[in-house]
gemmi code that builds the backbone of each chain (N, CA, C; Angstrom):
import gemmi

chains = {
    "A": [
        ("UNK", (85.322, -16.606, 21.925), (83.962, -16.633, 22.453), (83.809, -15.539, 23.493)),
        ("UNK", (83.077, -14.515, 22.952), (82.418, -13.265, 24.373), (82.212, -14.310, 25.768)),
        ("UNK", (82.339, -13.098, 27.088), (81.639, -13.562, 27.998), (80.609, -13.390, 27.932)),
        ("UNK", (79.675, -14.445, 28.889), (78.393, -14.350, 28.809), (78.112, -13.770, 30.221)),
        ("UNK", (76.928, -13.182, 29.892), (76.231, -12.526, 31.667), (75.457, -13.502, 31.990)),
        ("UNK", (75.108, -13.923, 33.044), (74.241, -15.078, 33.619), (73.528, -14.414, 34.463)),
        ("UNK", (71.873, -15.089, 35.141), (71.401, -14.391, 36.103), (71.367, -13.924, 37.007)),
        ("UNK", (70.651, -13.367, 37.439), (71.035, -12.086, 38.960), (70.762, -12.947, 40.111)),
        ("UNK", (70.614, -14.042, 39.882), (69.747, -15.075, 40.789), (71.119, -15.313, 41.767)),
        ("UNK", (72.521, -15.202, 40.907), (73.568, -15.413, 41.770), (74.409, -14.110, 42.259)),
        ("UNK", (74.154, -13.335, 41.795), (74.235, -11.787, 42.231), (73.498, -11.081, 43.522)),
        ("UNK", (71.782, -12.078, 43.769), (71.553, -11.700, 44.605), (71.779, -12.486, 45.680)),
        ("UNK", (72.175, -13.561, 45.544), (72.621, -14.376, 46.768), (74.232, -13.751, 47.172)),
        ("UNK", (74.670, -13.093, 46.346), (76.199, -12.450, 46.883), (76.052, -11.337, 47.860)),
        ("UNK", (74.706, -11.093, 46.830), (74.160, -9.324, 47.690), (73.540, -9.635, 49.174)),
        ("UNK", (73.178, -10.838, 49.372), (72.776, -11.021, 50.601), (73.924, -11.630, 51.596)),
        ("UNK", (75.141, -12.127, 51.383), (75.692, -12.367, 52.045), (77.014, -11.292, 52.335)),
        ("UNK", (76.954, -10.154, 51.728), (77.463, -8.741, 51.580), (76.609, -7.755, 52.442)),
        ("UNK", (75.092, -8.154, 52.390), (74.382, -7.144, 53.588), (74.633, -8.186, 55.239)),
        ("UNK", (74.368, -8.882, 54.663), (74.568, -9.898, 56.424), (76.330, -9.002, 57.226)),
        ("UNK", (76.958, -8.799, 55.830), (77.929, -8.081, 56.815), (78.199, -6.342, 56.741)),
        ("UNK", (76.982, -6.214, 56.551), (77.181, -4.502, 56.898), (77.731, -3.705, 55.852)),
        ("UNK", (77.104, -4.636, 54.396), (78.074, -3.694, 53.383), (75.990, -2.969, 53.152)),
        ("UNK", (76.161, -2.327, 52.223), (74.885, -1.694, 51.433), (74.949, -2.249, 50.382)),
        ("UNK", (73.990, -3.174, 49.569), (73.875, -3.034, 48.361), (73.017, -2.913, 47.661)),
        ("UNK", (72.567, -2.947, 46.245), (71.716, -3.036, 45.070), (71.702, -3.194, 44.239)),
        ("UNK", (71.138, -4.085, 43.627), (71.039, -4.909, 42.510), (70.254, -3.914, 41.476)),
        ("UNK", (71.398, -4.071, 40.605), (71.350, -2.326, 39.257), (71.492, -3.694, 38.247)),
        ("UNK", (70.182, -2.716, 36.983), (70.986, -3.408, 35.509), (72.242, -3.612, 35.655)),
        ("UNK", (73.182, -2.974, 35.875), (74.576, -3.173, 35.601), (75.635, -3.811, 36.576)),
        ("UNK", (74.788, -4.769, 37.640), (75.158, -5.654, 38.540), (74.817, -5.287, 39.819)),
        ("UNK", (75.665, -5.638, 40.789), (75.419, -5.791, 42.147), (76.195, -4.284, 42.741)),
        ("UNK", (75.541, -3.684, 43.076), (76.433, -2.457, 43.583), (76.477, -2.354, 44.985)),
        ("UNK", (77.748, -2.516, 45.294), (78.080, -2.633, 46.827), (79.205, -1.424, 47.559)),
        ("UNK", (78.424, -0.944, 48.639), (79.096, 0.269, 49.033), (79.498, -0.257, 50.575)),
        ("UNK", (80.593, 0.442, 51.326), (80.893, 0.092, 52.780), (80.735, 1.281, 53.172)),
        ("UNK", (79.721, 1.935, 53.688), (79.493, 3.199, 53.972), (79.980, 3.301, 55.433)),
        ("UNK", (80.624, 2.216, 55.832), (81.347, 2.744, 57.283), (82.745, 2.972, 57.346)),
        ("UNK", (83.511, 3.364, 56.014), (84.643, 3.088, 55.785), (84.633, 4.613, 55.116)),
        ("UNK", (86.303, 5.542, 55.523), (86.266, 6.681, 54.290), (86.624, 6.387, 52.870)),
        ("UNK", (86.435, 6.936, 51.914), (86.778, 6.515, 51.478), (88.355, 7.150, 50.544)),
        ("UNK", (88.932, 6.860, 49.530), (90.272, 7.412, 49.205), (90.558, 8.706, 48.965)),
        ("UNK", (89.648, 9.867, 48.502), (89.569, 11.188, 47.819), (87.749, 11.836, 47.826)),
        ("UNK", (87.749, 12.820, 47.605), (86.597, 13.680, 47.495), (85.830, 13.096, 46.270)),
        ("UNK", (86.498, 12.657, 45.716), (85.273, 12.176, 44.405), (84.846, 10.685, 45.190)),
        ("UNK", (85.600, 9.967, 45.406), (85.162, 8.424, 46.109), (85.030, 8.527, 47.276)),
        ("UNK", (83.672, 9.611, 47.908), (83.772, 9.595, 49.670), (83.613, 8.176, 50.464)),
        ("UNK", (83.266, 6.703, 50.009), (82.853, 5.884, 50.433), (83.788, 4.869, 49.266)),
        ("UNK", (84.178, 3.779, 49.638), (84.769, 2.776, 48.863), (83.283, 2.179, 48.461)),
        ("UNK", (83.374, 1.672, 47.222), (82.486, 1.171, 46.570), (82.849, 0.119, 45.137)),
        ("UNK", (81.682, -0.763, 44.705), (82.376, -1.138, 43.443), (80.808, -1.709, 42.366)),
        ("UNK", (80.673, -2.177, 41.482), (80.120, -2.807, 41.202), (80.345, -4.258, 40.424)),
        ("UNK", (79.755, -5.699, 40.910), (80.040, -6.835, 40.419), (79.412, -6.998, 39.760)),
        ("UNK", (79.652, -8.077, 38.552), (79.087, -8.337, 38.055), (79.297, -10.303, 37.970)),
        ("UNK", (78.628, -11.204, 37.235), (78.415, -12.271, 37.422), (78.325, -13.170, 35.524)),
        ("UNK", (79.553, -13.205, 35.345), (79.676, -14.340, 33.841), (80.204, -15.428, 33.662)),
        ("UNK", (79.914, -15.895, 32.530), (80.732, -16.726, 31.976), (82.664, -16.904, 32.013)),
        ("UNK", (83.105, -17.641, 32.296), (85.045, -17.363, 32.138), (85.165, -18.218, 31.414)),
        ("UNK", (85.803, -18.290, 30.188), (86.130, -18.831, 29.207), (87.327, -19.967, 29.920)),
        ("UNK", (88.176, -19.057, 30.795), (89.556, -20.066, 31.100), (89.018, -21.194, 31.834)),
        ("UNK", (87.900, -20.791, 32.412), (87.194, -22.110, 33.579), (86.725, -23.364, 32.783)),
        ("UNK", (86.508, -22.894, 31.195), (85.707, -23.943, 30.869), (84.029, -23.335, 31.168)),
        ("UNK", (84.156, -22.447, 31.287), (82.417, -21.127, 31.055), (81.723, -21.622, 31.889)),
        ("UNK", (82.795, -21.950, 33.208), (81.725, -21.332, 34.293), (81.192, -19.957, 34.782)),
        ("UNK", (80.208, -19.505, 35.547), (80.119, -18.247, 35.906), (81.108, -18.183, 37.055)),
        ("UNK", (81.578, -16.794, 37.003), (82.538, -16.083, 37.732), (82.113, -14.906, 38.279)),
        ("UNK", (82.274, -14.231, 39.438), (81.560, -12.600, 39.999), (82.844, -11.972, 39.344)),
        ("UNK", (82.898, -10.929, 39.117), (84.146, -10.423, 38.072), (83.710, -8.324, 39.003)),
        ("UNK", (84.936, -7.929, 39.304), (84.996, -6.797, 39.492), (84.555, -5.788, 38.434)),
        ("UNK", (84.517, -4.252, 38.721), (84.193, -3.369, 37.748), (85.367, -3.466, 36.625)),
        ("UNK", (87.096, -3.502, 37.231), (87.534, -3.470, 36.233), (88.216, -5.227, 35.584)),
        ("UNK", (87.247, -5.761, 35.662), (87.208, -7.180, 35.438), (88.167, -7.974, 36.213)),
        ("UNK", (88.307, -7.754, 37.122), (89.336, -8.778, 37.887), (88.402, -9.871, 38.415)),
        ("UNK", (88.687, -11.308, 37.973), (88.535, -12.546, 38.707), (87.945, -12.731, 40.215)),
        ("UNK", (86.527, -12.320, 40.759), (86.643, -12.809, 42.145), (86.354, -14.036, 42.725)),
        ("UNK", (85.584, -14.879, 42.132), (85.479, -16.274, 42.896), (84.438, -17.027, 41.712)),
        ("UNK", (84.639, -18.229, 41.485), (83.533, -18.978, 40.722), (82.724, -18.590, 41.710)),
        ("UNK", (80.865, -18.118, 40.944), (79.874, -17.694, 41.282), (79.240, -18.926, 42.478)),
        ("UNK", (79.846, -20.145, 42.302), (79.382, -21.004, 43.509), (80.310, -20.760, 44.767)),
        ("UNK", (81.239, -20.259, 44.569), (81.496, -20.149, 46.115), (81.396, -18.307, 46.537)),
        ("UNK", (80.174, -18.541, 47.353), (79.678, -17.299, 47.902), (80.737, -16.560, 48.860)),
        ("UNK", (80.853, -17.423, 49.403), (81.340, -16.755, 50.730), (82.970, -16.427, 50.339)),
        ("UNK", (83.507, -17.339, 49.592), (85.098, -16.602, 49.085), (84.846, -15.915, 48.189)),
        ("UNK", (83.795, -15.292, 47.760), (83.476, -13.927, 47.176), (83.399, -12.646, 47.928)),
        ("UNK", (82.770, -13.016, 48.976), (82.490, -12.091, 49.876), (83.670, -11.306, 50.374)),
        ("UNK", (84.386, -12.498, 51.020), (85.633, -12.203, 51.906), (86.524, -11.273, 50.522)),
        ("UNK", (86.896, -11.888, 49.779), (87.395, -11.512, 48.909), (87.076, -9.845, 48.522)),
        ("UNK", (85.923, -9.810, 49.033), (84.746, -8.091, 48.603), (85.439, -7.317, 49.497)),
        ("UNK", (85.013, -8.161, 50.645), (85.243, -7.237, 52.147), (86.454, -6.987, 52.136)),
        ("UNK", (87.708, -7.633, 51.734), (88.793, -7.198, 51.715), (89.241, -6.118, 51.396)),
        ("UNK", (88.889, -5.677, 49.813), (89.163, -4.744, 48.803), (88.444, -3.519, 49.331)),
        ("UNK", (87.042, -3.663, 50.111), (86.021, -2.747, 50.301), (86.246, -2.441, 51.664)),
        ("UNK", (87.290, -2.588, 52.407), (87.920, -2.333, 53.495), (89.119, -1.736, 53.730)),
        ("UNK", (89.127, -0.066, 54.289), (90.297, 0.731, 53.906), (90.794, 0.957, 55.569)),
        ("UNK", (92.005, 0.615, 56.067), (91.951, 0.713, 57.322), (92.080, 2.241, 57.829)),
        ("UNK", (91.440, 2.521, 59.044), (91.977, 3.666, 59.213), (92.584, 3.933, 59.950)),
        ("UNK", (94.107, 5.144, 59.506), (95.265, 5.052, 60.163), (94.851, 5.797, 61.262)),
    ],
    "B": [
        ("UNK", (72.518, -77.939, 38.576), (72.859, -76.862, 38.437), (73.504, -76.294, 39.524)),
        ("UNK", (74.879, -76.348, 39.192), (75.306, -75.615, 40.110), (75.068, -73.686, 40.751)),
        ("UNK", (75.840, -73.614, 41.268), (75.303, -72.371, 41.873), (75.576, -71.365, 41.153)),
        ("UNK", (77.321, -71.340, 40.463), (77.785, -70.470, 39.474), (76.511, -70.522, 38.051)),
        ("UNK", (76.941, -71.830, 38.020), (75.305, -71.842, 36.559), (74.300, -71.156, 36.694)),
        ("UNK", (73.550, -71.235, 38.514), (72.169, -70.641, 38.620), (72.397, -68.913, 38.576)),
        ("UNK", (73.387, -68.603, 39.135), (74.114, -67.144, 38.932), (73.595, -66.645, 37.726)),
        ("UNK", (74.487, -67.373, 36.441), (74.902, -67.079, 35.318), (73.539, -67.047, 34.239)),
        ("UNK", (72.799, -67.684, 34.961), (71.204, -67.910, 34.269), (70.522, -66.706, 34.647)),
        ("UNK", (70.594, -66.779, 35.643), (69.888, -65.300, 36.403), (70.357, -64.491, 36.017)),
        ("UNK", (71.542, -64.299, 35.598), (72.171, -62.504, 35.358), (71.615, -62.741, 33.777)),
        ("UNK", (71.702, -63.622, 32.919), (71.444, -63.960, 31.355), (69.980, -63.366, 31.262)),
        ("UNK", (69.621, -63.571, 32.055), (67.783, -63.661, 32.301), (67.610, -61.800, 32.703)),
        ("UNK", (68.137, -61.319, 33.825), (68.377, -60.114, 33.672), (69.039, -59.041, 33.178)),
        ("UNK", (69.968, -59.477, 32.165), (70.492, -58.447, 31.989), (71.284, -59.281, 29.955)),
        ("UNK", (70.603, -59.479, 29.530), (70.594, -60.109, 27.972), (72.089, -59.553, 26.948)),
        ("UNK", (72.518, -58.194, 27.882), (73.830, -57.965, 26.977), (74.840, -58.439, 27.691)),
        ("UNK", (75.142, -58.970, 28.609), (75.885, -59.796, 29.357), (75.903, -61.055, 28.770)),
        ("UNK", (77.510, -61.516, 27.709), (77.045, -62.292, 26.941), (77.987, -63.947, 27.762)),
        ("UNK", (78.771, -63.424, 28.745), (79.066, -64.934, 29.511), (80.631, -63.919, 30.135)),
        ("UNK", (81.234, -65.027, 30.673), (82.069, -65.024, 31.523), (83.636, -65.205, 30.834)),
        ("UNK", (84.428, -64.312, 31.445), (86.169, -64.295, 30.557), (86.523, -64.809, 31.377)),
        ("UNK", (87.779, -65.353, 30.955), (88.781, -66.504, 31.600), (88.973, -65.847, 33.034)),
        ("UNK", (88.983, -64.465, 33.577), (89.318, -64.086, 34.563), (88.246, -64.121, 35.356)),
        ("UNK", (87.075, -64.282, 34.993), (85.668, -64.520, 35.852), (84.708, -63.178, 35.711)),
        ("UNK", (85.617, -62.358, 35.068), (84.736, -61.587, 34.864), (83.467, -61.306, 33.791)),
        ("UNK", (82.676, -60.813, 33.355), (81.656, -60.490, 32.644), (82.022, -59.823, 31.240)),
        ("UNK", (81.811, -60.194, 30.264), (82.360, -59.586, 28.858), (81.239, -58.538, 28.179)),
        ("UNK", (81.048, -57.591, 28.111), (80.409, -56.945, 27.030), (80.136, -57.282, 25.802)),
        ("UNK", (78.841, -57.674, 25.158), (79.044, -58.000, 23.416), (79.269, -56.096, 22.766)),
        ("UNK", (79.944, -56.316, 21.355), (80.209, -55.184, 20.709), (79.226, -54.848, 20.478)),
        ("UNK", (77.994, -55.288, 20.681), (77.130, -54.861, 19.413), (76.226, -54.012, 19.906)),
        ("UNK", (74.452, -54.043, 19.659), (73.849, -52.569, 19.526), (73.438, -52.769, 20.984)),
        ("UNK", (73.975, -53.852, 22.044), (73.407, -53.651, 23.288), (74.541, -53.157, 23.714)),
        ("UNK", (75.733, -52.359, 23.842), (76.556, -52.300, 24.650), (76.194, -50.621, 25.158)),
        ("UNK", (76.572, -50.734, 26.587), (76.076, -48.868, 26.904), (76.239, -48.106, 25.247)),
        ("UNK", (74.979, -47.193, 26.061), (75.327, -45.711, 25.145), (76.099, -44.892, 24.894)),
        ("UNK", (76.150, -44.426, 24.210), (77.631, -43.887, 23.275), (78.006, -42.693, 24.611)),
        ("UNK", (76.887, -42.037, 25.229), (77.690, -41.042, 25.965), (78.134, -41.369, 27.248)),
        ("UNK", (77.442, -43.090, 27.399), (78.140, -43.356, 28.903), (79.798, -43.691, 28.525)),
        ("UNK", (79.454, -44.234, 27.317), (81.172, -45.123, 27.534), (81.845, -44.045, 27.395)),
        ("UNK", (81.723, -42.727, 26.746), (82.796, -41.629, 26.197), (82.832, -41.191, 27.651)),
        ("UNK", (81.793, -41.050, 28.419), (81.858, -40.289, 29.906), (83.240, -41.096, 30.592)),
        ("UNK", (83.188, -42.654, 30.745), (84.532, -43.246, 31.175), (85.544, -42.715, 30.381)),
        ("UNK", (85.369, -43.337, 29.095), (87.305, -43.260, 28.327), (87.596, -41.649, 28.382)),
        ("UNK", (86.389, -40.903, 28.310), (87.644, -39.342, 28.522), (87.886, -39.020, 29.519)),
        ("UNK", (88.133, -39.386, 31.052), (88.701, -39.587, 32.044), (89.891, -39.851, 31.993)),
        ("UNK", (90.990, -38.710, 31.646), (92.194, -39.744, 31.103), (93.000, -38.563, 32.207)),
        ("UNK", (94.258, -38.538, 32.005), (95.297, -38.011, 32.844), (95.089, -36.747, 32.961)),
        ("UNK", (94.484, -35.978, 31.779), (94.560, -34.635, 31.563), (92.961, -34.270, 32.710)),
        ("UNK", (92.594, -34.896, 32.650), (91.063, -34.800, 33.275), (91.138, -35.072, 35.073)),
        ("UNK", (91.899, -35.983, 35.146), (92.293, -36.016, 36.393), (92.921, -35.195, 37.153)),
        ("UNK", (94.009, -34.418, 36.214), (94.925, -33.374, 36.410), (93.313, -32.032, 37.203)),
        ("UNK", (92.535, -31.893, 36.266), (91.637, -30.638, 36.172), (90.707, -31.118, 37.316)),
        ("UNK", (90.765, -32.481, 37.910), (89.457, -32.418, 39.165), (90.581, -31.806, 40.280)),
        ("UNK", (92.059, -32.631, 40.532), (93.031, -32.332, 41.107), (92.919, -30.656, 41.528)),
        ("UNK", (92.987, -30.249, 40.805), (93.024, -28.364, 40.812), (92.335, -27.976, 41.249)),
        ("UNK", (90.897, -28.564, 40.577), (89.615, -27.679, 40.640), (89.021, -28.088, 42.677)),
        ("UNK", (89.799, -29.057, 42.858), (89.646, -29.537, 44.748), (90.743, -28.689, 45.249)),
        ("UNK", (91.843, -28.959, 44.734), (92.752, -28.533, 46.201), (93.263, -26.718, 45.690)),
        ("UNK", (92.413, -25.949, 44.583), (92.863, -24.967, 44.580), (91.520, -24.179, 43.486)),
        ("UNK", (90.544, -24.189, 44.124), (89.182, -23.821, 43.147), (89.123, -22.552, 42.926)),
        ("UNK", (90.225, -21.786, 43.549), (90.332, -20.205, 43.123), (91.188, -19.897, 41.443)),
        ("UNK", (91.291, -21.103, 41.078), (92.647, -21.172, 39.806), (91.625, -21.687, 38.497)),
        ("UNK", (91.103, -20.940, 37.925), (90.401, -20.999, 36.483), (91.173, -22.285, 35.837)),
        ("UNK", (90.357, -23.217, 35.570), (91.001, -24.366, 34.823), (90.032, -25.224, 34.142)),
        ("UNK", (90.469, -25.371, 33.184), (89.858, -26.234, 32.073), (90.555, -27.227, 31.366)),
        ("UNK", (89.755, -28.234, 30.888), (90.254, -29.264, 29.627), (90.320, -28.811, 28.433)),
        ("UNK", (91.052, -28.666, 27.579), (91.442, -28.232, 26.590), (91.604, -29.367, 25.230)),
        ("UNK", (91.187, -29.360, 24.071), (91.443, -30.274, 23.521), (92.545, -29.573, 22.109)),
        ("UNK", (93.976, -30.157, 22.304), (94.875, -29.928, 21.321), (94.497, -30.534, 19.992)),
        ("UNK", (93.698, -29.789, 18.799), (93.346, -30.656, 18.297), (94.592, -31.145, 16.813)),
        ("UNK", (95.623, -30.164, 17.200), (96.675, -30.905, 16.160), (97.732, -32.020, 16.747)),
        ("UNK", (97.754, -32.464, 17.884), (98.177, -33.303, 18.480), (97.062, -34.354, 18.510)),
        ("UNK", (95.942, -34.157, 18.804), (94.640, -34.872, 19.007), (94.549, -34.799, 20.847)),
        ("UNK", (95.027, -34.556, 21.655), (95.282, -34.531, 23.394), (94.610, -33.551, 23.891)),
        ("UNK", (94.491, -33.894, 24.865), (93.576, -32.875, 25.927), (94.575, -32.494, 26.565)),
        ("UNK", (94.934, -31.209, 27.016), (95.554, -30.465, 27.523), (94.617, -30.333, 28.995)),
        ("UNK", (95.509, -29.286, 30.072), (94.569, -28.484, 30.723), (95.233, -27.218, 30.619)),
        ("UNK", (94.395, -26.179, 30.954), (95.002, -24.494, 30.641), (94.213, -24.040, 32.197)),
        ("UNK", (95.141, -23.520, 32.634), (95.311, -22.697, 33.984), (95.423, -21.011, 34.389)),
        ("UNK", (94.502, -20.836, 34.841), (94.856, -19.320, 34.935), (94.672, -18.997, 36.584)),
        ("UNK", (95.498, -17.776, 36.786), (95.357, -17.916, 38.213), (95.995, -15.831, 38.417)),
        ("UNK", (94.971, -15.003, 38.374), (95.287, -13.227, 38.508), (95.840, -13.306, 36.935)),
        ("UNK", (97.101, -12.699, 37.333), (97.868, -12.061, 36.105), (98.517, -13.276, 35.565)),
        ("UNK", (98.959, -14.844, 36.467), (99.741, -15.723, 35.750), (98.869, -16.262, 34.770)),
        ("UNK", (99.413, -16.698, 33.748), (98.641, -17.721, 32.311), (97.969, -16.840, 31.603)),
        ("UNK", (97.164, -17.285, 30.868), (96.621, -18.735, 30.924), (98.097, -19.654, 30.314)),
        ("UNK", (98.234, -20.891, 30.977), (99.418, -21.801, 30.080), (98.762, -23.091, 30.585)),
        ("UNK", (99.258, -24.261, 29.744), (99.246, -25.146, 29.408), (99.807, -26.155, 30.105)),
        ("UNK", (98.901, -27.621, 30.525), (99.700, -28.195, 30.839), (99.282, -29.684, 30.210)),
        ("UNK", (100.562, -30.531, 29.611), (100.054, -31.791, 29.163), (100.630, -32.769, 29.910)),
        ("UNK", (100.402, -34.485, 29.614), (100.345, -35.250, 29.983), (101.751, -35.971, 29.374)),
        ("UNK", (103.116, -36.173, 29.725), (103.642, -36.613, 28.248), (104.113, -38.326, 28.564)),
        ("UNK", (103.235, -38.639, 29.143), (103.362, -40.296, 29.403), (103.825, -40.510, 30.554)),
        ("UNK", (104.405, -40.248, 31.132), (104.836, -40.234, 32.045), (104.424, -39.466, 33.679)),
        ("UNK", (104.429, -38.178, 32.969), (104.561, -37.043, 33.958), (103.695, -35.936, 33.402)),
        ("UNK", (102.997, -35.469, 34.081), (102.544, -34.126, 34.032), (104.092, -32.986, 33.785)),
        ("UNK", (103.714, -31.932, 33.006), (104.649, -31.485, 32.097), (104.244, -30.068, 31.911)),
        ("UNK", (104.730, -28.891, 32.204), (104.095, -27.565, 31.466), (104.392, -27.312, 30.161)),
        ("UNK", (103.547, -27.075, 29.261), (103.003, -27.469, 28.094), (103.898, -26.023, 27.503)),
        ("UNK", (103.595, -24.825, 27.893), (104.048, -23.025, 27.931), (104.491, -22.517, 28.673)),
        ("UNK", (104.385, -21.157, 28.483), (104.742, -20.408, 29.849), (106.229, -20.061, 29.804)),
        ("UNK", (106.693, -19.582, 31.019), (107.887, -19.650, 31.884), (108.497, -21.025, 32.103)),
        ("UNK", (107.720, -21.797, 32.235), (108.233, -23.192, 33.352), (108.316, -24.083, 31.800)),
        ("UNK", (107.883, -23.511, 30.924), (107.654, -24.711, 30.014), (109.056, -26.422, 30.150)),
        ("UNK", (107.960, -27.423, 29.908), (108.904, -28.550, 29.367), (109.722, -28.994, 31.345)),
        ("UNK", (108.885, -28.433, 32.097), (109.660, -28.346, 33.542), (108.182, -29.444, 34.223)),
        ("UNK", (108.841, -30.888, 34.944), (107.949, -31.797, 34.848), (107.280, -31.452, 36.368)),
        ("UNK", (105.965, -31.991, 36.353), (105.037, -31.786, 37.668), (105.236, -33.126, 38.539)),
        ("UNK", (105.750, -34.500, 37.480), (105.220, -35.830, 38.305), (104.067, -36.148, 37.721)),
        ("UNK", (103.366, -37.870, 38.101), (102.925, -38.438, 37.531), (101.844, -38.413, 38.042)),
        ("UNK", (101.616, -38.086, 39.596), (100.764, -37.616, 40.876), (99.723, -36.525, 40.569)),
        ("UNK", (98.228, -36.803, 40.114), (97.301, -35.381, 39.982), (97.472, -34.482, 41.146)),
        ("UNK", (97.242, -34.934, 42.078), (97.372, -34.921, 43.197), (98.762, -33.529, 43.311)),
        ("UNK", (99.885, -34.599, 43.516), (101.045, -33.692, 43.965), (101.126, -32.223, 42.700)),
        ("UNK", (100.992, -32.792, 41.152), (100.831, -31.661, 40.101), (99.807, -30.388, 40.769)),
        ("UNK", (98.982, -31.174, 41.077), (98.111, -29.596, 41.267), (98.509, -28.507, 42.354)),
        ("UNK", (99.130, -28.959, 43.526), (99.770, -28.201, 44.443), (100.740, -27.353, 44.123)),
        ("UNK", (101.479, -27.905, 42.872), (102.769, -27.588, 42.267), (102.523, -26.441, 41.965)),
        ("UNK", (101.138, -26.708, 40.616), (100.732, -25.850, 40.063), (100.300, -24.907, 40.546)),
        ("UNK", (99.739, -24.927, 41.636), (98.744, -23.571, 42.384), (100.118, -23.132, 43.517)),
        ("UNK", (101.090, -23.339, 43.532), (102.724, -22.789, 44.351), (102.947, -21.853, 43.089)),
        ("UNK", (103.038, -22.741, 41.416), (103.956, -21.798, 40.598), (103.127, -21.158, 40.278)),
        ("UNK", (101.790, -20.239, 40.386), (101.076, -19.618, 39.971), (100.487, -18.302, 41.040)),
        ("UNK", (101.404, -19.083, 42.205), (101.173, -18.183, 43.269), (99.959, -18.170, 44.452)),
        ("UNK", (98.882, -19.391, 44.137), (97.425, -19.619, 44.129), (97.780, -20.885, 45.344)),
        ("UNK", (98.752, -21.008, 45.794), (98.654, -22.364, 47.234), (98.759, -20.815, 48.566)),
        ("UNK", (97.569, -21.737, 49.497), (97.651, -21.708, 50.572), (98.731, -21.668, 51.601)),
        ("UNK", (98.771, -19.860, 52.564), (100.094, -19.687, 53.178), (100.337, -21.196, 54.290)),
    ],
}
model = gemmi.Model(1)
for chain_id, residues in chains.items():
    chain = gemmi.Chain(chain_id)
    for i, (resn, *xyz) in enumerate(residues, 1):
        res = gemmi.Residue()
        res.name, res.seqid = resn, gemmi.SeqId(i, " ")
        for name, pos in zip(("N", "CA", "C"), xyz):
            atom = gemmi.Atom()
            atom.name, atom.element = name, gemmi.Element(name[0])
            atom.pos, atom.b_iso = gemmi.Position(*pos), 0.0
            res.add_atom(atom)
        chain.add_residue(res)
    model.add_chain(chain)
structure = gemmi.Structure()
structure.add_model(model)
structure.setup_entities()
């Protein structure tokens, strides 16, 4: 069984608890695009860490929705917001030496 | 009329599939076309070990993809676990004890405890709390 995409309705409640902490985002056809523009980012092509989420179905859950990274990694069943977030801010946080 | 009688009239009077009282005092169900609906009673009886196992998880470790699974050449409900790169694997019920079904750990027992299994499970998967 494909994943399924579900609505943005929970994409934009991610996107709002991602601007409450100072990330940038926007809600694109192709998900939630979230940038930390206060962070450098790794190389000249990626001046800013960035990613885009997206929000489906997981088959292993039993097809609940899941926020799922660009390169599909697992971030949190779509009901828990906030261990999505943290989970964001983590990855979207590059320290600087 | 005693009081149990006036009880037993009154509940007869309200509630007509309530067909009398078992030796233990309790209330008997008739089989027939008054007994709950087919999806309440299935909602109880599939509540079984494997299901308990999957609320277990889905509380004390909701970051760990998990589902009921139904083995259908055994006829059993499994649960299947995923957690990053570990699984998805299997875990059944084998009368006793929670049991890993696949995997690495296969045939390596959890206990009889939803409870203690799911901690187990979210340690061997890497998914428990430092």
């Amino acid at each position: 069984m494909a994943d399924r995409t579900v609505s943005d309705d929970r994409l934009a409640a991610l996107g709002a608890h991602l601007s409450a902490r100072r990330l940038d985002v926007e809600l694109t056809s192709r998900g939630l695009r979230v940038e930390n523009a206060g962070t450098p980012g790794c190389c000249e092509d990626v001046p800013i860490p960035s990613d885009v989420i997206n929000c489906r179905t997981r088959v292993e859950d039993g097809g609940r929705p899941w926020f799922f990274t660009s390169w599909n990694e697992p971030i949190a069943e779509a009901g828990r917001v906030t261990d999505a977030a943290v989970f964001i801010l983590g990855y979207l946080h590059r320290d600087e030496q | 009329m005693t009081d149990v009688e006036r009880i037993d009239a009154e509940l007869a009077r309200r509630s007509p599939g309530i067909v009398g009282r078992g030796r233990a005092g309790g209330y008997a169900l008739p089989s027939t076309a008054s007994s709950p609906p087919d999806h309440r009673r299935d909602m109880f009886e599939d509540f079984g070990p494997a299901e308990r196992l999957h609320a277990a998880v889905r509380r004390c470790a909701p970051q760990i993809a998990a589902a009921p699974v139904l083995d259908e050449e055994a006829g059993l409900t499994r649960v299947t676990v995923t957690y990053r790169d570990a699984g998805p694997w299997l875990i059944r019920w084998d009368g006793t004890s929670y049991t890993w079904h696949n995997g690495p750990h296969k045939d390596t027992r959890l206990g009889p405890d939803p409870e203690r299994a799911a901690a187990l499970v979210a340690t061997t998967l890497g998914a428990a709390n430092p």
